[in-house]
Every structure is written in structure tokens, then in C-alpha cells.
N, CA, C and O atoms as a GROMACS GRO file, in nm:
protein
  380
    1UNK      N    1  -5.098   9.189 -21.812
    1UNK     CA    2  -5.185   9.091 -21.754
    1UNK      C    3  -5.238   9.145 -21.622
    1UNK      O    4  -5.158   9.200 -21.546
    2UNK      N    5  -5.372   9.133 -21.587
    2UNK     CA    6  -5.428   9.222 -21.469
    2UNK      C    7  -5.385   9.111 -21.384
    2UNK      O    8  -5.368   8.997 -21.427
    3UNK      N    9  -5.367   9.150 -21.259
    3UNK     CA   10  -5.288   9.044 -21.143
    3UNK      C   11  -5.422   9.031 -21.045
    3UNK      O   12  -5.457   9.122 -20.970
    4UNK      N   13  -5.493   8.902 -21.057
    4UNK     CA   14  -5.517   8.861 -20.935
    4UNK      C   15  -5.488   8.799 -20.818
    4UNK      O   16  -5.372   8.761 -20.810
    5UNK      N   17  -5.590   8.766 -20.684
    5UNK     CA   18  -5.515   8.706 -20.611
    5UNK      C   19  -5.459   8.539 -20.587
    5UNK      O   20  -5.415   8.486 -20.485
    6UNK      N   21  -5.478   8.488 -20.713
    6UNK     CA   22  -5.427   8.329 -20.716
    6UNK      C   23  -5.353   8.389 -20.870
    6UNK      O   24  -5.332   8.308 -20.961
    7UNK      N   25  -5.330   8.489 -20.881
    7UNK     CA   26  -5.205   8.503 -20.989
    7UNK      C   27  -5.083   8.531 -20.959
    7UNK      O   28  -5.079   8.597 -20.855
    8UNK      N   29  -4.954   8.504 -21.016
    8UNK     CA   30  -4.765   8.562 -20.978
    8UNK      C   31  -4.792   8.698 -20.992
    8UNK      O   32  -4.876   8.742 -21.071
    9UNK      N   33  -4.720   8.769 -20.917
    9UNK     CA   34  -4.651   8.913 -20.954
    9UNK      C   35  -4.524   8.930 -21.037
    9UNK      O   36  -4.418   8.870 -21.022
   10UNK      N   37  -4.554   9.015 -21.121
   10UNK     CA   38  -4.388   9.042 -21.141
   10UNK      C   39  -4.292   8.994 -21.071
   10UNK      O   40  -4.242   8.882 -21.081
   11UNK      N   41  -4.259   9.096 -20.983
   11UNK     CA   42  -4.193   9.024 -20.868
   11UNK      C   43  -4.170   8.912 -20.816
   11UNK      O   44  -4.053   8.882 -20.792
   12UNK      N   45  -4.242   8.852 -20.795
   12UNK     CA   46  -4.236   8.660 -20.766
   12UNK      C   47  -4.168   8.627 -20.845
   12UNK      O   48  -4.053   8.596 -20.816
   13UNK      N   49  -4.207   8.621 -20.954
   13UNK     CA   50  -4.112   8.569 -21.059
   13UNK      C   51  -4.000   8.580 -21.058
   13UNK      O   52  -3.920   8.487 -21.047
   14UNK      N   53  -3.963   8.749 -21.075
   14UNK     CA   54  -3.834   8.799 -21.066
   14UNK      C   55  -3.740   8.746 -20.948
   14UNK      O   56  -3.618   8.749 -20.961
   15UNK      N   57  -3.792   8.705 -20.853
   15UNK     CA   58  -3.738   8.637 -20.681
   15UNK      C   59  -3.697   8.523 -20.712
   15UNK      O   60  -3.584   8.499 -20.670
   16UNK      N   61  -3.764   8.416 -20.789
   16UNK     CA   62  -3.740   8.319 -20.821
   16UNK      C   63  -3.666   8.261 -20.916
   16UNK      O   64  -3.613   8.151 -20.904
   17UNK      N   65  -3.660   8.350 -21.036
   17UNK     CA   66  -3.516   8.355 -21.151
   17UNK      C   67  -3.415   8.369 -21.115
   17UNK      O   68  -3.317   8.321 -21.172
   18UNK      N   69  -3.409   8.476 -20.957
   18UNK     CA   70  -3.290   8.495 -20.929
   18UNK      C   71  -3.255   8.425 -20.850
   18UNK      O   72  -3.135   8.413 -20.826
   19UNK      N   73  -3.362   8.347 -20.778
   19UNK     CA   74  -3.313   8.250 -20.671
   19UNK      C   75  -3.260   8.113 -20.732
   19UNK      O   76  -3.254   8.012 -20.661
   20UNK      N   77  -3.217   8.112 -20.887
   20UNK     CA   78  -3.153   7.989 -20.985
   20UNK      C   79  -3.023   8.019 -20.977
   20UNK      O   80  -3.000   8.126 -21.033
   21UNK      N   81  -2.917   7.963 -20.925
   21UNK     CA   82  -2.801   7.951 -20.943
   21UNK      C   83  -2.720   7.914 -21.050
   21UNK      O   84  -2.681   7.808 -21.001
   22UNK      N   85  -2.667   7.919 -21.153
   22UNK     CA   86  -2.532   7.848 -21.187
   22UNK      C   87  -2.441   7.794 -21.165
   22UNK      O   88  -2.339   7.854 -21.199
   23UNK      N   89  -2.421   7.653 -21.099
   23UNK     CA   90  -2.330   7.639 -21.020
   23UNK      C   91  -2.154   7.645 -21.071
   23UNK      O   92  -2.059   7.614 -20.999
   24UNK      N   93  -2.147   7.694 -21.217
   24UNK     CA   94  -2.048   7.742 -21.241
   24UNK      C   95  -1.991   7.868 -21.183
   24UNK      O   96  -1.882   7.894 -21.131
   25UNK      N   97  -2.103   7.943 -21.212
   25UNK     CA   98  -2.029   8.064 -21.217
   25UNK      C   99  -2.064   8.138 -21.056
   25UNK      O  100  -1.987   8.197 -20.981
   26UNK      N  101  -2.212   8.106 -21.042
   26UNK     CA  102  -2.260   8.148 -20.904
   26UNK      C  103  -2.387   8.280 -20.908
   26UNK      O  104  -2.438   8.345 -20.816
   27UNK      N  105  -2.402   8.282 -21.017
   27UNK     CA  106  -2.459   8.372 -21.121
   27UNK      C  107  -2.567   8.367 -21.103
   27UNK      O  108  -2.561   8.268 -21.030
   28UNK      N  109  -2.724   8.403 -21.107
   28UNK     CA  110  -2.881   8.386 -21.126
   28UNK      C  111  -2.863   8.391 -21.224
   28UNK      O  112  -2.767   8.439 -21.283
   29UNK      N  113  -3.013   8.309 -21.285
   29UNK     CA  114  -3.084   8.377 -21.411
   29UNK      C  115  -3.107   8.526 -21.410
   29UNK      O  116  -3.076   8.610 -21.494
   30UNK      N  117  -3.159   8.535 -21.314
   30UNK     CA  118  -3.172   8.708 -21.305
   30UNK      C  119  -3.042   8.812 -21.360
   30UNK      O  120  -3.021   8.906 -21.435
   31UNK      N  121  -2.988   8.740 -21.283
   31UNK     CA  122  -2.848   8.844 -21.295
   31UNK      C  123  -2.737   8.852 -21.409
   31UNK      O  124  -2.641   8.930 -21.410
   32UNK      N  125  -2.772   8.749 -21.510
   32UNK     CA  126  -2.718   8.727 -21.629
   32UNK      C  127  -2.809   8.769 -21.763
   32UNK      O  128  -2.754   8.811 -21.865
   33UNK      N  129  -2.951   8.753 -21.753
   33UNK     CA  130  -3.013   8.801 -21.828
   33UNK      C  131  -3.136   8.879 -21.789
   33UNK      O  132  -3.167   8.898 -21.671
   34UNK      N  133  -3.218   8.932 -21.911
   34UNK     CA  134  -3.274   9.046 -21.898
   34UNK      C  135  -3.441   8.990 -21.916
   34UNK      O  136  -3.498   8.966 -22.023
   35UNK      N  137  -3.495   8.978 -21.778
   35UNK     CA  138  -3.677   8.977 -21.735
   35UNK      C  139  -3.751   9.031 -21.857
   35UNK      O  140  -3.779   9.150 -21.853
   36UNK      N  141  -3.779   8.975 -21.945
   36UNK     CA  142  -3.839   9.062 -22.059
   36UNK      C  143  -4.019   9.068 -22.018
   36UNK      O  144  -4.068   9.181 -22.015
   37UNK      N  145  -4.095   8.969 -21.993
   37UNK     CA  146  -4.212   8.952 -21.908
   37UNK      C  147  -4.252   8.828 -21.935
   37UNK      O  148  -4.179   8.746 -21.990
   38UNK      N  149  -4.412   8.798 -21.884
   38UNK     CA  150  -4.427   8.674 -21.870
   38UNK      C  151  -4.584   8.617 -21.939
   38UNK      O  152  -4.618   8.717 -22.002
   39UNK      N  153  -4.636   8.567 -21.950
   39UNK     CA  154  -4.776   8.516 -21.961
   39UNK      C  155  -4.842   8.414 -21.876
   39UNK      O  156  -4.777   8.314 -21.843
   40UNK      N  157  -4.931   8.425 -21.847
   40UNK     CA  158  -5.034   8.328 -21.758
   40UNK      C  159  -5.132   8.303 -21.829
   40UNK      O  160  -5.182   8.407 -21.873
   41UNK      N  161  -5.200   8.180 -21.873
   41UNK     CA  162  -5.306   8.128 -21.946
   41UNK      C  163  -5.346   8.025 -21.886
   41UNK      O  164  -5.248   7.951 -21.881
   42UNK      N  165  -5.472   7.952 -21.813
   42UNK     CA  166  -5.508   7.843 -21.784
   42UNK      C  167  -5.442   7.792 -21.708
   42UNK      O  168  -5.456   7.669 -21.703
   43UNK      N  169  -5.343   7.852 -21.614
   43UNK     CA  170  -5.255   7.802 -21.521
   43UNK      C  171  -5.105   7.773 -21.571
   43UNK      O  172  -5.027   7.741 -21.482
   44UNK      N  173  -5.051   7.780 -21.710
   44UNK     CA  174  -4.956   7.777 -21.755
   44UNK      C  175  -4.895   7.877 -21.809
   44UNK      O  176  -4.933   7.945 -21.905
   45UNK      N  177  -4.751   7.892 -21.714
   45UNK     CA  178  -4.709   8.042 -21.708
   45UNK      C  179  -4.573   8.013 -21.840
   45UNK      O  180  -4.531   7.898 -21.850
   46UNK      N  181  -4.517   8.120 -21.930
   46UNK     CA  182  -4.432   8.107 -21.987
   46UNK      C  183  -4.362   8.236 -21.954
   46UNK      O  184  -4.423   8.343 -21.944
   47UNK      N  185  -4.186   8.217 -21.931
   47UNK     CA  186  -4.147   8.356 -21.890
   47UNK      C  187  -4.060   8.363 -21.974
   47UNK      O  188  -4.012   8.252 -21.998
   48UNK      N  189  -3.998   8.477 -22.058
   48UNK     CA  190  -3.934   8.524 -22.125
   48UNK      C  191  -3.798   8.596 -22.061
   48UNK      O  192  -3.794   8.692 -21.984
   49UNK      N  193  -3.683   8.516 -22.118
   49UNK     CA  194  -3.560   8.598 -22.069
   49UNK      C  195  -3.441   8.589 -22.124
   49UNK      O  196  -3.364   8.493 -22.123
   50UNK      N  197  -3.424   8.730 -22.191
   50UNK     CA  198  -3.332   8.742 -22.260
   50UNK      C  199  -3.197   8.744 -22.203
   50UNK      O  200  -3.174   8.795 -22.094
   51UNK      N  201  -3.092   8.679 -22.286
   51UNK     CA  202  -2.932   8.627 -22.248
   51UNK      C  203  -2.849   8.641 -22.397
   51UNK      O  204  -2.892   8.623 -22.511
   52UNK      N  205  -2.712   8.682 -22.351
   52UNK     CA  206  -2.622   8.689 -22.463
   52UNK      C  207  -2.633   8.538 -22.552
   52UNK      O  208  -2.672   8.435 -22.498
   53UNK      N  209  -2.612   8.542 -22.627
   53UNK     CA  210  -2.632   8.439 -22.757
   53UNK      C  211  -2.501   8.323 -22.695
   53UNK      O  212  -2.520   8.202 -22.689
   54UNK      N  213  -2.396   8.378 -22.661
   54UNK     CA  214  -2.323   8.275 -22.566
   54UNK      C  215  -2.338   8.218 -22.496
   54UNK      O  216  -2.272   8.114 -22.496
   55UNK      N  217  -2.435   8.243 -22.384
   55UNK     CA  218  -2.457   8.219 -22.277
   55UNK      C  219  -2.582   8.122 -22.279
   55UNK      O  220  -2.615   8.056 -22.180
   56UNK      N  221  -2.648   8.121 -22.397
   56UNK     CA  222  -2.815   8.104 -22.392
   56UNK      C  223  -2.771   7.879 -22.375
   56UNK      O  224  -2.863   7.800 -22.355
   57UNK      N  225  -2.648   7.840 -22.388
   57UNK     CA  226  -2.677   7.687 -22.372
   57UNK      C  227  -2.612   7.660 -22.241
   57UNK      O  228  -2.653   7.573 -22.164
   58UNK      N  229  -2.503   7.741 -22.216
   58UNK     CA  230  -2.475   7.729 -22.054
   58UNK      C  231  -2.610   7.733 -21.935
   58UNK      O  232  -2.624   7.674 -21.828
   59UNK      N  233  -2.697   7.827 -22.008
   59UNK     CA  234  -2.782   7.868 -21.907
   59UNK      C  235  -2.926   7.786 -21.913
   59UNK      O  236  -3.018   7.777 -21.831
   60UNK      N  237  -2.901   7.715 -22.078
   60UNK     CA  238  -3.049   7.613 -22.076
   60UNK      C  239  -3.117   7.534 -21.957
   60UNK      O  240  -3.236   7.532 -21.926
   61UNK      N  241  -2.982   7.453 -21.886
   61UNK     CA  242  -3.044   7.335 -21.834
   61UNK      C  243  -3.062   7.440 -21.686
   61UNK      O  244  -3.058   7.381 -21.578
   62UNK      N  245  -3.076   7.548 -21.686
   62UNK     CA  246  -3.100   7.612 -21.540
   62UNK      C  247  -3.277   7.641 -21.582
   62UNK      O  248  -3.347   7.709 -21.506
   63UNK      N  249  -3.319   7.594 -21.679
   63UNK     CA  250  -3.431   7.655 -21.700
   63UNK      C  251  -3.546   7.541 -21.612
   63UNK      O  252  -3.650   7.561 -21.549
   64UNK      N  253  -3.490   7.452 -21.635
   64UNK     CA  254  -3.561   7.347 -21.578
   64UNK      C  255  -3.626   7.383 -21.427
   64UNK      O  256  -3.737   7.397 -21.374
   65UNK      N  257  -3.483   7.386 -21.393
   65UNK     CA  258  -3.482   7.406 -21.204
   65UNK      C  259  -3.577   7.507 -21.226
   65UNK      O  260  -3.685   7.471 -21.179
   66UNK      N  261  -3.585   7.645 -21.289
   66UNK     CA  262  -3.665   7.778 -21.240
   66UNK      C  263  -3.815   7.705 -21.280
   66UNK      O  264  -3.910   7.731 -21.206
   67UNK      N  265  -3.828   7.651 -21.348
   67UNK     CA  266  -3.972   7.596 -21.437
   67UNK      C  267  -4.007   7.543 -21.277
   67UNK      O  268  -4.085   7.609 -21.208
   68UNK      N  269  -3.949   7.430 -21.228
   68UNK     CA  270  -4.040   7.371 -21.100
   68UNK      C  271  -4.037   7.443 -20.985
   68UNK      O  272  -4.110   7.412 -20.891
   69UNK      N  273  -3.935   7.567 -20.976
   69UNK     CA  274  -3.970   7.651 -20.847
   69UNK      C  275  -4.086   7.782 -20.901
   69UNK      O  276  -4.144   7.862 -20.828
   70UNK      N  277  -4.094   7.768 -21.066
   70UNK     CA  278  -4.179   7.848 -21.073
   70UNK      C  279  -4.380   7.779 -21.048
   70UNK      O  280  -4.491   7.831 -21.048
   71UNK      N  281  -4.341   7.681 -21.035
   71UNK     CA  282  -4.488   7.593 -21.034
   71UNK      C  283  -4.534   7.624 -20.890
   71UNK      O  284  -4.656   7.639 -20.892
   72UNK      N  285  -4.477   7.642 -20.750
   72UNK     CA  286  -4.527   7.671 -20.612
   72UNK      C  287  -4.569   7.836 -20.638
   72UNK      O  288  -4.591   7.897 -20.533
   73UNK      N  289  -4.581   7.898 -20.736
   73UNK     CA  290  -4.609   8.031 -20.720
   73UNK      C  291  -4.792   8.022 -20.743
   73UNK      O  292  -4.837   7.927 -20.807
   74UNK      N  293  -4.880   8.123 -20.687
   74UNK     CA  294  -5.045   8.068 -20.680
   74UNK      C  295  -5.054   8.091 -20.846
   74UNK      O  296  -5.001   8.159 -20.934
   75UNK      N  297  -5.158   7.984 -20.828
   75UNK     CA  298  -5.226   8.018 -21.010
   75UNK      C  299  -5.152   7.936 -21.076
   75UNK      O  300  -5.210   7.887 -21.173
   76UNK      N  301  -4.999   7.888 -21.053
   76UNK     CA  302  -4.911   7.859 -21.161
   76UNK      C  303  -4.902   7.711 -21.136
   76UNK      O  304  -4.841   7.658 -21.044
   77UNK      N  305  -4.991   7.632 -21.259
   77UNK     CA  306  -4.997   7.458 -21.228
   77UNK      C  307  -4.897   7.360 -21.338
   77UNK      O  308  -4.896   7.238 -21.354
   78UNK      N  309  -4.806   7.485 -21.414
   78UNK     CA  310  -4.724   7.431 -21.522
   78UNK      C  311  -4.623   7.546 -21.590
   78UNK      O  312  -4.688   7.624 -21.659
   79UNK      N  313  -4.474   7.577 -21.587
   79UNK     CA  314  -4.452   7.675 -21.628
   79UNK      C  315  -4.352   7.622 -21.729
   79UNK      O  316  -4.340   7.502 -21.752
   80UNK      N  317  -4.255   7.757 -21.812
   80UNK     CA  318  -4.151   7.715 -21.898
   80UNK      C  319  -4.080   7.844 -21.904
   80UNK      O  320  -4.130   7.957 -21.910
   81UNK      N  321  -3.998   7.821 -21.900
   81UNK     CA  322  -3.809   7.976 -21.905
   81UNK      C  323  -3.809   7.951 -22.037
   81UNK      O  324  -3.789   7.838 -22.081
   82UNK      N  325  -3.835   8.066 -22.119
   82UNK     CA  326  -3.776   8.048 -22.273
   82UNK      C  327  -3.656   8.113 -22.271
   82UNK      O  328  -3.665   8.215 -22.202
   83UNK      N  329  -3.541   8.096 -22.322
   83UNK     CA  330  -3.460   8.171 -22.355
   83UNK      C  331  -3.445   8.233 -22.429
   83UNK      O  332  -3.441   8.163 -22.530
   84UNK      N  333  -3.426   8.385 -22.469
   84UNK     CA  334  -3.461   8.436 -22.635
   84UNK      C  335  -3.279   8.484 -22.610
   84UNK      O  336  -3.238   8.513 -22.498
   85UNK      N  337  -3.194   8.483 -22.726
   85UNK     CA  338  -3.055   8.488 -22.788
   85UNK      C  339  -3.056   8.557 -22.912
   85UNK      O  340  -3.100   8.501 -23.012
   86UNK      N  341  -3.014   8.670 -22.915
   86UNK     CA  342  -2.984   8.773 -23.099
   86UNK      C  343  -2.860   8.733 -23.124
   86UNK      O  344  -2.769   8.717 -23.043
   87UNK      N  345  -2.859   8.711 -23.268
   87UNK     CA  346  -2.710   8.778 -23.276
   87UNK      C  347  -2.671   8.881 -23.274
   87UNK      O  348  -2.765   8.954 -23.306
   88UNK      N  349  -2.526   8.977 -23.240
   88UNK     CA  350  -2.491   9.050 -23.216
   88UNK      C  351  -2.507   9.146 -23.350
   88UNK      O  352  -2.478   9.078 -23.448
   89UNK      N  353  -2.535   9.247 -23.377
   89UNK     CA  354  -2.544   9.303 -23.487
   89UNK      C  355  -2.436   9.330 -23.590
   89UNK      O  356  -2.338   9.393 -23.550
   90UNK      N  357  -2.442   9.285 -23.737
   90UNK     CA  358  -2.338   9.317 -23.770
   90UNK      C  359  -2.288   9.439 -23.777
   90UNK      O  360  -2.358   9.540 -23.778
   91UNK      N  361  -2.118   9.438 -23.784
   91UNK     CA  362  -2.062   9.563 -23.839
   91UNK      C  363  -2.098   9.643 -23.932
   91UNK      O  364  -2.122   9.584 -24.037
   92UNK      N  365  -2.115   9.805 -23.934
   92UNK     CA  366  -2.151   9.831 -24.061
   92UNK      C  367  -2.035   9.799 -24.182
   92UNK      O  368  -1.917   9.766 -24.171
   93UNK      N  369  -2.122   9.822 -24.306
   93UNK     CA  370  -2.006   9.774 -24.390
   93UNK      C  371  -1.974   9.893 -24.460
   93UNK      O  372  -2.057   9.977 -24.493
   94UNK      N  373  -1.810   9.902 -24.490
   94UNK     CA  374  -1.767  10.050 -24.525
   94UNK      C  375  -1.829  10.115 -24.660
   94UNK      O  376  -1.864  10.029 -24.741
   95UNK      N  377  -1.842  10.194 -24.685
   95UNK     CA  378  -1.865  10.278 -24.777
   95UNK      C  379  -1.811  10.271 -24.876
   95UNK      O  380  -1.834  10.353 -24.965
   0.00000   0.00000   0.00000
């Protein structure tokens, strides 16, 4: 996405995922899962961030909080934290 100047940076974003706490653990979004990137359309930003498949309902209701600190960023008049969760791959199976 070309970045203008009433658009987020990378970065912003990234400041602000991490500035989400867990108040369990003490943890960011940032720091538990992995910034995959983001989209901006019409003022509605969606950010993508990948988390262990365990973790992805502990960490749901933190999505909220990042969604309205992500709305003071310029350009951004509506956002949403998706969480994306794999399962772990299976074992191979023996021969």
C-alpha cells in the first residue's frame, strides 16, 4: 500500500499492537504474535496477526482495545485485529 500523508505506517501500527496489554500475562499483541500486514480502504483499516492456535481466544477480546487505539491513527475512521490461528502440522505418518 503506497503510504500517504493522512495514511498509518507500518510502524504506527506496529506501536500500537504493542502498546495492547494482556492483563494476564503482561504480554502485547505484538509480542505474542506475528504483524503479518495490514489494509487501508476508504478509511477502514484491517490488520492481520498471526498467534498460536492456543492463544488466538485468550487474545480475542484484546482485539477490541487495539481496534479503538487503532482509530486515532490519520486516515484511520474504523479499524479491525483479525486473528489468523493454523493448526499445528500434523506428524508425519510412518512408512
Amino acid at each position: 500500500m503506497a503510504q500517504t500523508p493522512s495514511s498509518p505506517h507500518h510502524d504506527d501500527i506496529a506501536r500500537v499492537l504493542d502498546s495492547v496489554c494482556s492483563p494476564q500475562t503482561g504480554h502485547s499483541l505484538l509480542a505474542v504474535g506475528k504483524f503479518e500486514g495490514f489494509r487501508l480502504e476508504q478509511g477502514k483499516l484491517s490488520v492481520a496477526l498471526a498467534v498460536d492456535r492456543e492463544q488466538a481466544q485468550h487474545l480475542a477480546p484484546l482485539c477490541d482495545e487495539a481496534a479503538t487505539r487503532l482509530k486515532t491513527l490519520p486516515g484511520v475512521q474504523d479499524a479491525t485485529v483479525i486473528l489468523t490461528a493454523h493448526r499445528p502440522a500434523a506428524p508425519p505418518k510412518p512408512a
